[in-house]
C-alpha positions in Angstrom: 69.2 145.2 111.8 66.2 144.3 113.8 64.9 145.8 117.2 67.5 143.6 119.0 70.4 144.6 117.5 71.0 141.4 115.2 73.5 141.6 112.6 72.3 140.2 109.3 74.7 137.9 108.5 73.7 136.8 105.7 76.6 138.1 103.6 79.3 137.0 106.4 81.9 134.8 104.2 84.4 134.7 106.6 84.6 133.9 110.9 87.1 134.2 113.5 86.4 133.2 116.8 89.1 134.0 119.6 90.0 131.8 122.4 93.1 132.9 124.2 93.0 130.6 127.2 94.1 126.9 128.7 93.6 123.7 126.8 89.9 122.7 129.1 88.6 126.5 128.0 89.3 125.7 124.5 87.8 122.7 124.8 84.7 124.1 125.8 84.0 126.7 123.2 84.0 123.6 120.6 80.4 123.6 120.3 80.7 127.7 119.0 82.3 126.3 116.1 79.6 123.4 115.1 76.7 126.3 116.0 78.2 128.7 113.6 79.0 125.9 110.7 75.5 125.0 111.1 73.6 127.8 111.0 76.1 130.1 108.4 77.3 127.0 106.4 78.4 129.4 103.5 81.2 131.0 105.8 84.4 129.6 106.6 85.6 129.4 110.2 88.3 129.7 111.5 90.2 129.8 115.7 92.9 132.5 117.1 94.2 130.3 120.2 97.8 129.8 122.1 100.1 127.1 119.8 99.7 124.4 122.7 96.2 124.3 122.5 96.0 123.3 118.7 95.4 120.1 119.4 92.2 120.7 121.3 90.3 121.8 118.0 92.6 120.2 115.3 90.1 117.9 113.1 86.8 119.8 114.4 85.3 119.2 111.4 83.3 123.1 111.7 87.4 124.5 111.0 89.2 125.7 108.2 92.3 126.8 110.0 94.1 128.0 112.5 96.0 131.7 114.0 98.5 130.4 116.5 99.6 132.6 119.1 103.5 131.5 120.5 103.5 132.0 124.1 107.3 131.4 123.8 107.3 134.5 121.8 107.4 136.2 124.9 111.1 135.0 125.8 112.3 137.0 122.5 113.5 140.2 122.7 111.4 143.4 121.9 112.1 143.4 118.4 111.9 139.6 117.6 108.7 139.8 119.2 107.5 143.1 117.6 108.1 141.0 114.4 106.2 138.0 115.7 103.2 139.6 116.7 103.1 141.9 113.7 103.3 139.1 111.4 100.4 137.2 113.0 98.5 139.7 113.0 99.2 140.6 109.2 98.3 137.2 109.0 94.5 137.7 110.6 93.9 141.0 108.3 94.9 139.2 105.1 92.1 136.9 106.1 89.4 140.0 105.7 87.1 139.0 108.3 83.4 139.5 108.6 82.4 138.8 111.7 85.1 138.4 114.8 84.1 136.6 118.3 85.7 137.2 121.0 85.5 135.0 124.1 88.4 136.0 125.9 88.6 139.1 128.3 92.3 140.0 127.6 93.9 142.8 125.3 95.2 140.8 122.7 91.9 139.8 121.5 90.0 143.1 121.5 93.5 144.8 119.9 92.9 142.3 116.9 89.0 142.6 116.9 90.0 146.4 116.3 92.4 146.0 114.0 91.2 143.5 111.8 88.4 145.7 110.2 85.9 143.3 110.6 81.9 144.5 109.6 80.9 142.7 113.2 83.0 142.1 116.5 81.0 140.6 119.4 83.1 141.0 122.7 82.2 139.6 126.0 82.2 140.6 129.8 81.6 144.8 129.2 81.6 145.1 132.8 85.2 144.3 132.8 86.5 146.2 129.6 87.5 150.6 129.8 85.1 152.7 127.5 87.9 152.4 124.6 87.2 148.8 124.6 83.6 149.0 124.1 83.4 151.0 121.2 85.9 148.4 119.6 83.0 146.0 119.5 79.7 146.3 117.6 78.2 143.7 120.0 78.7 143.6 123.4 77.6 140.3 125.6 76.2 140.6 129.2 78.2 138.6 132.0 75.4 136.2 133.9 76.0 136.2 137.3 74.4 133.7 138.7 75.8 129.8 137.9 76.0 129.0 134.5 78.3 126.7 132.6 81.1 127.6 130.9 79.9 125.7 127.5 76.6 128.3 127.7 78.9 131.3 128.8 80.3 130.7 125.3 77.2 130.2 123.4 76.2 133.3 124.3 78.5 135.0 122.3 76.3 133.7 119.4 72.7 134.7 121.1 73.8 137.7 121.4 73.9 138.3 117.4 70.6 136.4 116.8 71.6 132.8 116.8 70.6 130.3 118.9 71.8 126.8 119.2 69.3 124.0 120.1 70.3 121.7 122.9 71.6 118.8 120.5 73.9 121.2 118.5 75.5 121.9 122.0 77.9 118.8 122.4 81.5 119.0 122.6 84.2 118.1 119.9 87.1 116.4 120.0 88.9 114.4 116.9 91.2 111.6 117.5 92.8 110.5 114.4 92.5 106.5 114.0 96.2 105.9 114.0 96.3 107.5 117.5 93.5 104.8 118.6 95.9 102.5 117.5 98.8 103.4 119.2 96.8 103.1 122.6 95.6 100.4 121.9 98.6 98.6 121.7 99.9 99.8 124.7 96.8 98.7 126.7 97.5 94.9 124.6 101.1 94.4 125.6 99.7 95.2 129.3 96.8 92.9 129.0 94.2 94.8 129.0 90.8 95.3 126.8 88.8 98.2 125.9 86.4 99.5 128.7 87.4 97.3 131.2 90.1 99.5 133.4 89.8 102.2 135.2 91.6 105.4 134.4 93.0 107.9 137.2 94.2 111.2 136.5 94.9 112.6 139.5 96.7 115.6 139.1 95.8 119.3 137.4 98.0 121.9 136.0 96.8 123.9 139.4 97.6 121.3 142.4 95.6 123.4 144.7 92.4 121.4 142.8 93.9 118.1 143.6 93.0 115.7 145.7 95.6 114.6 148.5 98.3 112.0 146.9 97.8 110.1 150.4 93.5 109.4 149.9 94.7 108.6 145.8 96.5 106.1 146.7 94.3 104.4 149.6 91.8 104.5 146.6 94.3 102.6 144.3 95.2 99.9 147.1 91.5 99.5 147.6 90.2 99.3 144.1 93.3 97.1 142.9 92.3 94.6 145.9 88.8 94.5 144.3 90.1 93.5 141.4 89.8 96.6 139.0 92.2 96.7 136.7 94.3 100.1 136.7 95.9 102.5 134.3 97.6 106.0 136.0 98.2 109.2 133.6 99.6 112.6 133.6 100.8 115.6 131.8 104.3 115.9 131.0 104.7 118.6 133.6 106.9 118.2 136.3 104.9 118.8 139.6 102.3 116.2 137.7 104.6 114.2 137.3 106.2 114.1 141.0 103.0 114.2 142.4 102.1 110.9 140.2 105.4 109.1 141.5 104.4 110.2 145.0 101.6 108.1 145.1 102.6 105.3 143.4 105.6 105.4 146.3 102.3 105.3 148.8 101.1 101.9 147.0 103.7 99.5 145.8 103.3 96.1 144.7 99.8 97.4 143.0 99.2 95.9 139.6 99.0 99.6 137.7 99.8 100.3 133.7 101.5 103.8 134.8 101.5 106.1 131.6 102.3 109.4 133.2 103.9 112.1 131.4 104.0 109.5 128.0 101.4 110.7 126.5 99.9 113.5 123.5 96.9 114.9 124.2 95.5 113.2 121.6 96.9 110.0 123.3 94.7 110.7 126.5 92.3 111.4 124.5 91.9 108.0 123.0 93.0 106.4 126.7 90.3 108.2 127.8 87.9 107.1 125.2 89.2 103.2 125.7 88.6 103.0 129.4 85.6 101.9 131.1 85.4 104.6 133.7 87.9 107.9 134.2 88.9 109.4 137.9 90.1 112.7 137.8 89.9 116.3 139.5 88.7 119.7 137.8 90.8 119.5 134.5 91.2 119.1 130.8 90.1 115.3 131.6 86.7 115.7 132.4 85.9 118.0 129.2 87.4 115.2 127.2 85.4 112.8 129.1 82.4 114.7 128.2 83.2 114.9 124.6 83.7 111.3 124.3 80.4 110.6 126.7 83.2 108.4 129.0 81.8 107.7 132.6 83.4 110.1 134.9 84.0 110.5 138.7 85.0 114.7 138.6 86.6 115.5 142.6 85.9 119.0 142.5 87.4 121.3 145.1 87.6 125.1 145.1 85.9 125.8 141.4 82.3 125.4 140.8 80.8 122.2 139.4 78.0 124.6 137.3 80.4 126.1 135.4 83.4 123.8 134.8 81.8 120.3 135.5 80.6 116.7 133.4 78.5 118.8 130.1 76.0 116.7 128.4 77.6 113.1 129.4 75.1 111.4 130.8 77.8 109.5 132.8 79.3 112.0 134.6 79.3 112.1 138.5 80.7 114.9 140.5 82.1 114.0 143.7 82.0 117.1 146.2 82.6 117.7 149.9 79.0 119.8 151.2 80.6 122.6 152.9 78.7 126.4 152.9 82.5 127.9 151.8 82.5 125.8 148.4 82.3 126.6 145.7 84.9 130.1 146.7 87.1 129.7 143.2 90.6 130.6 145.9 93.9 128.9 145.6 93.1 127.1 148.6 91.9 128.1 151.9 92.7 131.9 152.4 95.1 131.3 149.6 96.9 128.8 151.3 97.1 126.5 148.1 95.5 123.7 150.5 91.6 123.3 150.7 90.0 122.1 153.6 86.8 120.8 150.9 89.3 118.4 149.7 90.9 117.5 152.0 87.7 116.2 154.6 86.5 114.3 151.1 86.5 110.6 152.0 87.9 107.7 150.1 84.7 105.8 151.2 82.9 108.2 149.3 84.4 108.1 146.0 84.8 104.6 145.8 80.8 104.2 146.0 80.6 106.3 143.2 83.0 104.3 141.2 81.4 101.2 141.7 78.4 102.3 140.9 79.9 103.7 137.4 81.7 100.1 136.8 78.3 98.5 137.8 
């Protein structure tokens, strides 16, 4: 150990960084992986994250494997679930661990940070964690306050045990596999269109209260299809994506629009996203993607704060933000309302300069 607390790592043969979150966190803790490869390239690496997130990290070339925690597990009964869990976690242990990071807040991390007898366990956000959790980790990281992106929020974590990742080691990952490149590009043939020459628009988010109104999406559809832009609409499979997709495509008929909403793997978008010459979207999984595959994005952020969640490292990335003292708040709308006044003054006018100065 040296005066600041740094583990020597030299001897670690063995990583497991945790992640328990949604599919954009994920995505930004990818650089944590290439960081640690890197700088312990002896050690093999390897992610605890939710089964629906896999494809996030799957073929980041810094992984060995992969712990997948079922969220459906939680629909079994006790025992079934008992079983489950205790299984996984047999699962991690086997693995004898030698250094655990944790970048989630919850229990289920810090329970198998303690349990799987691992030399070093760095654990983040003490402020938030009883006096049983601290002692669980060997290394504690300190929450910044003040605006700071997620991607260094997770980096951090590594700082905080005497590594410290230069800015190009800092990008974010994320693999598509060549016969997925294929597939979209096949679909984008038999509609006519070529590579980085369409615009993509994402509209929706897992959290609608982040969206921008369905009415201003589709004035900005009408208006860029009349200028000629060629247009390409996605979605998750989810069903209030999905309706709120087909709600404004109801507000613009007769538009010339390649609609591939709810169709599409996440690996799918990915390459969609990689193909086209410029993505429209609000705060979601997108833009991290986008960023990953330095695509030209136009981000409509809302509530959340552009500092922690918005464009990282892609030098094409625009966010497109009404200027009102309240923003960023991080509420589910206006008092909770799960409408937001910041996004709802945010003119079409303005978000179709940006785009054509992206496609210019």
């Amino acid at each position: 150990m040296t005066n600041y607390n740094y583990p020597d790592l030299s001897n670690v043969r063995r990583v497991l960084v945790i992640k328990l979150r949604h599919h954009g966190d994920v995505l930004l803790t990818s650089p944590v992986f290439s960081v640690l490869k890197n700088r312990l390239p002896q050690s093999e690496i390897f992610a605890y994250i939710y089964k629906e997130t896999l494809p996030i990290l799957d073929g980041h070339p810094a992984i060995k494997g992969f712990h997948l925690y079922d969220r459906k597990w939680k629909s079994l009964s006790f025992w079934q679930r008992v079983i489950e869990e205790t299984r996984l976690i047999r699962e991690i242990r086997n693995q004898r661990y030698d250094l655990i990071i944790n970048l989630t807040e919850g229990d289920r991390g810090t329970y198998v940070a303690l349990l799987s007898k691992a030399a070093f366990r760095v654990g983040v956000h003490p402020e938030l964690m009883g006096k049983y959790k601290r002692k669980i980790f060997t290394h504690l990281v300190k929450h910044c306050r003040n605006p700071r992106h997620t991607v260094e929020q997770n980096l951090d974590a590594l700082r905080r045990i005497g590594i410290f990742p230069s800015y190009q080691e800092r990008n974010l990952c994320f693999h598509i596999p060549e016969d997925v490149r294929r597939t979209i590009l096949k679909y984008l043939e038999e509609a006519g269109l070529q590579e980085r020459a369409y615009i993509l628009i994402h509209p929706a988010s897992r959290w609608l209260f982040k969206c921008w109104p369905g009415d201003k999406v589709a004035e900005l559809m009408q208006r860029l299809n009349a200028q000629g832009y060629p247009l390409v609409m996605s979605s998750s499979p989810d069903s209030k994506e999905l309706s709120m997709t087909e709600e404004i495509l109801m507000r613009c008929p007769g538009i010339s629009l390649l609609n591939l909403s709810g169709k599409l793997s996440l690996k799918e978008l990915g390459a969609l996203i990689h193909s086209c010459a410029c993505l429209i979207c609000v705060d979601s999984l997108p833009v991290h993607i986008a960023s990953a595959l330095k695509t030209p994005v136009a981000a409509i952020f809302g509530p959340s704060s552009e500092d922690a969640w918005g464009p990282w490292k892609n030098p094409g990335g625009c966010v497109i933000a009404e200027n009102i003292s309240c923003r960023p708040c991080n509420l589910d709308g206006c008092g909770g309302s799960k409408v937001c006044d910041c996004l709802e003054q945010l003119p079409v006018d303005r978000v179709l300069s940006v785009i054509k100065r992206i496609m210019n």
